[in-house]
N, CA, C and O atoms as a GROMACS GRO file, in nm:
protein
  308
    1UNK      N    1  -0.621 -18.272  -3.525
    1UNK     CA    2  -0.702 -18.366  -3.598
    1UNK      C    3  -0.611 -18.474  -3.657
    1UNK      O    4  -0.501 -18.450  -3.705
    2UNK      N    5  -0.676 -18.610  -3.647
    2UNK     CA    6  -0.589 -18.735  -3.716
    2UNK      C    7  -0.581 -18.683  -3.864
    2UNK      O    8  -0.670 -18.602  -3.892
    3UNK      N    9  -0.504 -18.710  -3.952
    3UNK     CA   10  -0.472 -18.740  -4.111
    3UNK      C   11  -0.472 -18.886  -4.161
    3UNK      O   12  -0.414 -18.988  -4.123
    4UNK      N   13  -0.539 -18.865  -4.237
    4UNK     CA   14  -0.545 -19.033  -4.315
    4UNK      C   15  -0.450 -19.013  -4.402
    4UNK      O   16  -0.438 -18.920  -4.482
    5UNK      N   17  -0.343 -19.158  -4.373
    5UNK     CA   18  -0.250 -19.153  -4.450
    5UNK      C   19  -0.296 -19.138  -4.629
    5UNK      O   20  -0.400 -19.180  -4.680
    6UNK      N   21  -0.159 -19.052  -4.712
    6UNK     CA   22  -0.230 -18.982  -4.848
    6UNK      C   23  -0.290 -19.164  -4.928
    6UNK      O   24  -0.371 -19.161  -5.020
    7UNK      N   25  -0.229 -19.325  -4.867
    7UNK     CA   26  -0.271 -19.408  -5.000
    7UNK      C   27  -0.384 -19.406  -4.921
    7UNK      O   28  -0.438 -19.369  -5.025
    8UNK      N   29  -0.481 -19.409  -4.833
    8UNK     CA   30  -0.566 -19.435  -4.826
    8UNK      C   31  -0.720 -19.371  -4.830
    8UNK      O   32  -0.836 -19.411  -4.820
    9UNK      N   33  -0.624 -19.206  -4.857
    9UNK     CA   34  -0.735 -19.141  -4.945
    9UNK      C   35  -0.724 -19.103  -5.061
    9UNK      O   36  -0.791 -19.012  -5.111
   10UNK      N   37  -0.601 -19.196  -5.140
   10UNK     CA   38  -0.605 -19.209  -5.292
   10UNK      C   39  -0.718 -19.325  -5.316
   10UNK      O   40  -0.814 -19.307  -5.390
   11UNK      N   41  -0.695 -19.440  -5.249
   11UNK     CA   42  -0.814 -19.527  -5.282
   11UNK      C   43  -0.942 -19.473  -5.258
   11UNK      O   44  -1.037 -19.506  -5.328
   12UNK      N   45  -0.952 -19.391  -5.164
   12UNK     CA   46  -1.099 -19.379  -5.134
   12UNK      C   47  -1.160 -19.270  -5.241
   12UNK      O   48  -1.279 -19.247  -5.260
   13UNK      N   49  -1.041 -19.203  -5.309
   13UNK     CA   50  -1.118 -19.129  -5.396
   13UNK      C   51  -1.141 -19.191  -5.519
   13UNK      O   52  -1.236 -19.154  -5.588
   14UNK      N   53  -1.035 -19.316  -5.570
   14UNK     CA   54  -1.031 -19.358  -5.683
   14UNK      C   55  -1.167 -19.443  -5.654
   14UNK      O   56  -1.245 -19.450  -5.750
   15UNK      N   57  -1.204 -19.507  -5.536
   15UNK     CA   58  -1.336 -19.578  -5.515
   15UNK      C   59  -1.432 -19.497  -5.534
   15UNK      O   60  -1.524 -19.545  -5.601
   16UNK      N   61  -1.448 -19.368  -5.493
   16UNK     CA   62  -1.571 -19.271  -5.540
   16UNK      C   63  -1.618 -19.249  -5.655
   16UNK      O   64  -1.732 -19.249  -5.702
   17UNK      N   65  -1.446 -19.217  -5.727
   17UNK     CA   66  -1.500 -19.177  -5.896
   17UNK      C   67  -1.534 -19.268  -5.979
   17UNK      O   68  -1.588 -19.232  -6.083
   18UNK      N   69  -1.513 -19.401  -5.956
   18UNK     CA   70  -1.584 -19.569  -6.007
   18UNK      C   71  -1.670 -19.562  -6.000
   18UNK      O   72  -1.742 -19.550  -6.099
   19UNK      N   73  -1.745 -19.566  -5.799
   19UNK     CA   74  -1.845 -19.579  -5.821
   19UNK      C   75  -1.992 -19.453  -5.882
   19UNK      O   76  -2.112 -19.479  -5.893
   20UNK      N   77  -1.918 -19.317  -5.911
   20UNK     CA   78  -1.961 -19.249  -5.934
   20UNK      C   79  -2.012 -19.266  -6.095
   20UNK      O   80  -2.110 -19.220  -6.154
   21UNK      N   81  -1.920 -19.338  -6.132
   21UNK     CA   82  -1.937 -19.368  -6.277
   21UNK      C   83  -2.021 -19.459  -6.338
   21UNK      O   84  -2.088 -19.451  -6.442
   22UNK      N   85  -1.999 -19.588  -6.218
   22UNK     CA   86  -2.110 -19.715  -6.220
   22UNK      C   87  -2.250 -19.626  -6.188
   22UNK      O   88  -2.351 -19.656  -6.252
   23UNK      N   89  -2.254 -19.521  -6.092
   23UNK     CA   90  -2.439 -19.508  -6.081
   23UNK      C   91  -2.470 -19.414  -6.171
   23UNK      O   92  -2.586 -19.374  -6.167
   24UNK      N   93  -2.370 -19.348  -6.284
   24UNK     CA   94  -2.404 -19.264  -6.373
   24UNK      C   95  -2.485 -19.358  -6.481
   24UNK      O   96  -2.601 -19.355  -6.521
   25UNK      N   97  -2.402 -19.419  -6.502
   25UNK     CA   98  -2.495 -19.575  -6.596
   25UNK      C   99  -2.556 -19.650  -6.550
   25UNK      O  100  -2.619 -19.709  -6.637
   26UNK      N  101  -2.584 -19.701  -6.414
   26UNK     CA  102  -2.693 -19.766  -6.364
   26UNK      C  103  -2.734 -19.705  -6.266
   26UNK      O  104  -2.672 -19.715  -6.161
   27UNK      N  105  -2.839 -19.634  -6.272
   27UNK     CA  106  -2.892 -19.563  -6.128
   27UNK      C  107  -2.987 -19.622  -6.072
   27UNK      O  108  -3.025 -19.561  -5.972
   28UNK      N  109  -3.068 -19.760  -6.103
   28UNK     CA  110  -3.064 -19.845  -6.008
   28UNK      C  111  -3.020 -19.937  -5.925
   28UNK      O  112  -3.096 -20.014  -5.866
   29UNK      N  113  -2.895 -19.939  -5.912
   29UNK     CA  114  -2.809 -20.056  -5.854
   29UNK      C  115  -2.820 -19.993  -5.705
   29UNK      O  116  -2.747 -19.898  -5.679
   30UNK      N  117  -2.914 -20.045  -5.599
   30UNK     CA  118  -2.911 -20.012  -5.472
   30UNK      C  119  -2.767 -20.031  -5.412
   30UNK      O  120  -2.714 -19.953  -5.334
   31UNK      N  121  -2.710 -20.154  -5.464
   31UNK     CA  122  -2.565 -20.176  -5.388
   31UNK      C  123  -2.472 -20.084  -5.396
   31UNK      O  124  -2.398 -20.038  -5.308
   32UNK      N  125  -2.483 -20.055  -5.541
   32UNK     CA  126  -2.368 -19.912  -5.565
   32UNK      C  127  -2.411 -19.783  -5.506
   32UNK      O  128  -2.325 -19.697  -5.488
   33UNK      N  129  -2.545 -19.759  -5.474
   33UNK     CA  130  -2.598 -19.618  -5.456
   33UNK      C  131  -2.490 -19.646  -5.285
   33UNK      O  132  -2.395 -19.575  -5.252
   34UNK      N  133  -2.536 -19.745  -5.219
   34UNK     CA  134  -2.503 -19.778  -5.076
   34UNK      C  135  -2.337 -19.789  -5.110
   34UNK      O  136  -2.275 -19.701  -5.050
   35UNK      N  137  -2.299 -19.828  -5.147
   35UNK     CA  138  -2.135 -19.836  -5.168
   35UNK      C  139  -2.097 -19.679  -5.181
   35UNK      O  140  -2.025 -19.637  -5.090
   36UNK      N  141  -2.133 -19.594  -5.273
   36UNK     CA  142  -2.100 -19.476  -5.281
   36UNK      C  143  -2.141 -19.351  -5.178
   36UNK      O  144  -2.102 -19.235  -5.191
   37UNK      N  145  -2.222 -19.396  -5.082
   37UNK     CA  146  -2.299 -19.355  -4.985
   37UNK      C  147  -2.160 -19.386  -4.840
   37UNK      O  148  -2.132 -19.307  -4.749
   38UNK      N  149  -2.110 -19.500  -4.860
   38UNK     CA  150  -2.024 -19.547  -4.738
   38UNK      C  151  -1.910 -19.498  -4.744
   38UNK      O  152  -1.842 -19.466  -4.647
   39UNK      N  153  -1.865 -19.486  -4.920
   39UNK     CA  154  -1.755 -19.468  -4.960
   39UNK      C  155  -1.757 -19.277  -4.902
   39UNK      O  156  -1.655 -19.230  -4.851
   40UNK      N  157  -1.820 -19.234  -4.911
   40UNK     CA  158  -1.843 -19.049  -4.922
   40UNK      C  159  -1.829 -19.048  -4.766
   40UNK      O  160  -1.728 -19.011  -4.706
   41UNK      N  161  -1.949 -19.097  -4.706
   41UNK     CA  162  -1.925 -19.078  -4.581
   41UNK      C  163  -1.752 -19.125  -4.487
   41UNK      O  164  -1.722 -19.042  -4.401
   42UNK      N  165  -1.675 -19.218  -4.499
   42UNK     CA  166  -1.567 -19.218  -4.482
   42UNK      C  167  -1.449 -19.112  -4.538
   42UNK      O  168  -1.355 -19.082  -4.465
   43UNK      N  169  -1.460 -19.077  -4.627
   43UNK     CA  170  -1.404 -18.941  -4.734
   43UNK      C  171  -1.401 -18.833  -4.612
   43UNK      O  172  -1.310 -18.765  -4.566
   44UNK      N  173  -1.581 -18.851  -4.570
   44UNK     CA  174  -1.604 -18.668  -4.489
   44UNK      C  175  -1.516 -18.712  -4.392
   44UNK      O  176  -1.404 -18.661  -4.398
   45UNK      N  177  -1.540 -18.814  -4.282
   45UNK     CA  178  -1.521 -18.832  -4.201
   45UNK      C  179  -1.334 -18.807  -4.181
   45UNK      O  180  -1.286 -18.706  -4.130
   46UNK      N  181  -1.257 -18.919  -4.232
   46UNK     CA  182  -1.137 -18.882  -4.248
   46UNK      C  183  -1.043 -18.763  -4.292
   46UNK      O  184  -0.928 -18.756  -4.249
   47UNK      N  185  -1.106 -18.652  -4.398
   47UNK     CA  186  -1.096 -18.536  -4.379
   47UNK      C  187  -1.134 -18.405  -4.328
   47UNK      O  188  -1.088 -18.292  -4.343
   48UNK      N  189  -1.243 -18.458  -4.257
   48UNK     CA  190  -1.276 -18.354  -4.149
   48UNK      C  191  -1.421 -18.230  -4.172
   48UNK      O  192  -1.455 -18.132  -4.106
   49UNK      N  193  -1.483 -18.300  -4.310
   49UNK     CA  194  -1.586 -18.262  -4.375
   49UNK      C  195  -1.709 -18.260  -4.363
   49UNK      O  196  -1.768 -18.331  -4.281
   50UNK      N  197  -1.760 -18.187  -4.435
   50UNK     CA  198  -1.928 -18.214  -4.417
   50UNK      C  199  -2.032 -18.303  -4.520
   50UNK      O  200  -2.123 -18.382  -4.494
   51UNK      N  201  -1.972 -18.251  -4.652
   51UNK     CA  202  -1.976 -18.299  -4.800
   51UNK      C  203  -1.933 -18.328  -4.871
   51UNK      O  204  -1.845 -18.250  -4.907
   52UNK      N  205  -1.945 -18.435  -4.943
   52UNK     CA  206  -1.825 -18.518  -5.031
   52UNK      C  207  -1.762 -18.398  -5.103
   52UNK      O  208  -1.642 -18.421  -5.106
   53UNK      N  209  -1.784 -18.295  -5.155
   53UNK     CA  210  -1.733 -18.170  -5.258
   53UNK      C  211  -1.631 -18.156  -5.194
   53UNK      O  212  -1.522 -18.198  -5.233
   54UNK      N  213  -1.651 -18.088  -5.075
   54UNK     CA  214  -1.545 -18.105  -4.955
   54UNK      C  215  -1.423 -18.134  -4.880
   54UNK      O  216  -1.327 -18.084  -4.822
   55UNK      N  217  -1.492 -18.264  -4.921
   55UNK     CA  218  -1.392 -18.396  -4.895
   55UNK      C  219  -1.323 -18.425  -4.989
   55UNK      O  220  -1.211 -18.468  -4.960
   56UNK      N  221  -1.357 -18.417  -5.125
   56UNK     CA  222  -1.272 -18.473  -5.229
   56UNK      C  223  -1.111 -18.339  -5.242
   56UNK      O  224  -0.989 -18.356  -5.248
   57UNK      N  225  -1.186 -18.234  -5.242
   57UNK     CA  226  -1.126 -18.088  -5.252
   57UNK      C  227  -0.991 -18.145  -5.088
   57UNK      O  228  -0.874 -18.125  -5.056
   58UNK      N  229  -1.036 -18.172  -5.069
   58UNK     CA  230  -0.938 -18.166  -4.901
   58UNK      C  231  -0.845 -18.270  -4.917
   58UNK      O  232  -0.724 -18.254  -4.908
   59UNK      N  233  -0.928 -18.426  -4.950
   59UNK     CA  234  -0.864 -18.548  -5.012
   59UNK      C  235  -0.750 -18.503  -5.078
   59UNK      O  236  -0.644 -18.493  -5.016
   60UNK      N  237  -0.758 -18.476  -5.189
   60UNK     CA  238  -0.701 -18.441  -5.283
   60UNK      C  239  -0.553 -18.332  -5.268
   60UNK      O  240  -0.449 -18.333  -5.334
   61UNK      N  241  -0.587 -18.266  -5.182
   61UNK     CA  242  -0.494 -18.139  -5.108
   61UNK      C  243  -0.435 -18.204  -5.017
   61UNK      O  244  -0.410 -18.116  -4.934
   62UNK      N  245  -0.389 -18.316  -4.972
   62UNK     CA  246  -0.368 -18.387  -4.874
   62UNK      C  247  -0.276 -18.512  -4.961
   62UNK      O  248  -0.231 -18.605  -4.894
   63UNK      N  249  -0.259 -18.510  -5.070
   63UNK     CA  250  -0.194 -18.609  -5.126
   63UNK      C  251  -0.070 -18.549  -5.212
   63UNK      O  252  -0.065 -18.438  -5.266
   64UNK      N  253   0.024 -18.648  -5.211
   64UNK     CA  254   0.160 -18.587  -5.267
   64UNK      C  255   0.138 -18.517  -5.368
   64UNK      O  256   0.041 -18.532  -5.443
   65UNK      N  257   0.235 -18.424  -5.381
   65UNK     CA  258   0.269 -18.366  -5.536
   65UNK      C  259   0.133 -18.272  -5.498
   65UNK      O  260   0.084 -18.278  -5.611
   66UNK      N  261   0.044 -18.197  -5.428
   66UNK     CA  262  -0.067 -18.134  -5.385
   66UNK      C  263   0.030 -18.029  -5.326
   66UNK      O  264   0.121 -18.044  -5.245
   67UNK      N  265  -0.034 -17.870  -5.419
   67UNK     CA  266   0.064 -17.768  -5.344
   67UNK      C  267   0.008 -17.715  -5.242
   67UNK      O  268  -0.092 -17.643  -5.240
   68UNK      N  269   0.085 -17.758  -5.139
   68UNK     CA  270   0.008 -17.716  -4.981
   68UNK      C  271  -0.005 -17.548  -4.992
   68UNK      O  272  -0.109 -17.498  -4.950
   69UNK      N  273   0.064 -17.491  -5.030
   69UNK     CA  274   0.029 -17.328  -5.000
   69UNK      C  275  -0.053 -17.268  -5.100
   69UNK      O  276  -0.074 -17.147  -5.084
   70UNK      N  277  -0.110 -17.329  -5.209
   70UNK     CA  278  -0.224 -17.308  -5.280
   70UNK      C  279  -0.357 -17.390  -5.190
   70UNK      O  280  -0.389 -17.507  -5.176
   71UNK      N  281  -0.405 -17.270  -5.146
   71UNK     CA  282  -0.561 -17.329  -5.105
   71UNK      C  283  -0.656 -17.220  -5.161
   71UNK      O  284  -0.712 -17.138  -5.089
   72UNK      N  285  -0.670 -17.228  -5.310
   72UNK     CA  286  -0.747 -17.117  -5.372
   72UNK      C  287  -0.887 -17.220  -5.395
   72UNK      O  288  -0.999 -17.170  -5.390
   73UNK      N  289  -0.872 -17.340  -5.415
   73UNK     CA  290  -1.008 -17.433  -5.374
   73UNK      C  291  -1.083 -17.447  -5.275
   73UNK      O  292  -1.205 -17.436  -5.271
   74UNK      N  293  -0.989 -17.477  -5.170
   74UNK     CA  294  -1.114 -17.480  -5.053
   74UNK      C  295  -1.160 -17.325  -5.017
   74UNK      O  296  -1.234 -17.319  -4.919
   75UNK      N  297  -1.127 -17.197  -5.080
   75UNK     CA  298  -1.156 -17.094  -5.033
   75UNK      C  299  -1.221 -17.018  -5.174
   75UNK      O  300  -1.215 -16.896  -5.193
   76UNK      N  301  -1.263 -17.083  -5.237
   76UNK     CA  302  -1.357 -17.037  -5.362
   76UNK      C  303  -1.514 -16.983  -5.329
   76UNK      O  304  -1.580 -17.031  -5.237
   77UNK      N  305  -1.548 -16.908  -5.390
   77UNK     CA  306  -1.677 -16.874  -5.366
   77UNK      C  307  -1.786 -16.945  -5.441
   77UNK      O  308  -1.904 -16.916  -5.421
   0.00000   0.00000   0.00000
């Protein structure tokens, strides 16, 4: 499987948790619902996911200073 280099799924997560924050306070902004909708789906896609939970958990494990031989997250119940 390709790897997205780690800056470009630091941005994509730092873009999630923005816009996660913008539709917490405006949950009508169609643009942001759709921005955070594009933003997630690229997340799954580049880490190999189904669901942003997923994806962020994998994102995240995939970026420096991330202890590769701890995978007690993606294997949680």
């Amino acid at each position: 499987m390709l790897m997205a280099h780690p800056a470009v799924l630091r941005d994509l997560i730092d873009q999630y948790e923005a816009l996660a924050a913008v539709e917490a306070s405006d949950a009508d902004s169609a643009g942001a619902r759709q921005r955070m909708a594009d933003v997630a789906y690229t997340l799954c896609v580049s880490t190999g996911t189904r669901d942003i939970d997923a994806a962020l958990i994998a994102a995240r494990h995939q970026l420096p200073g991330a202890r590769p031989l701890d995978d007690s997250l993606l294997n949680a119940d």
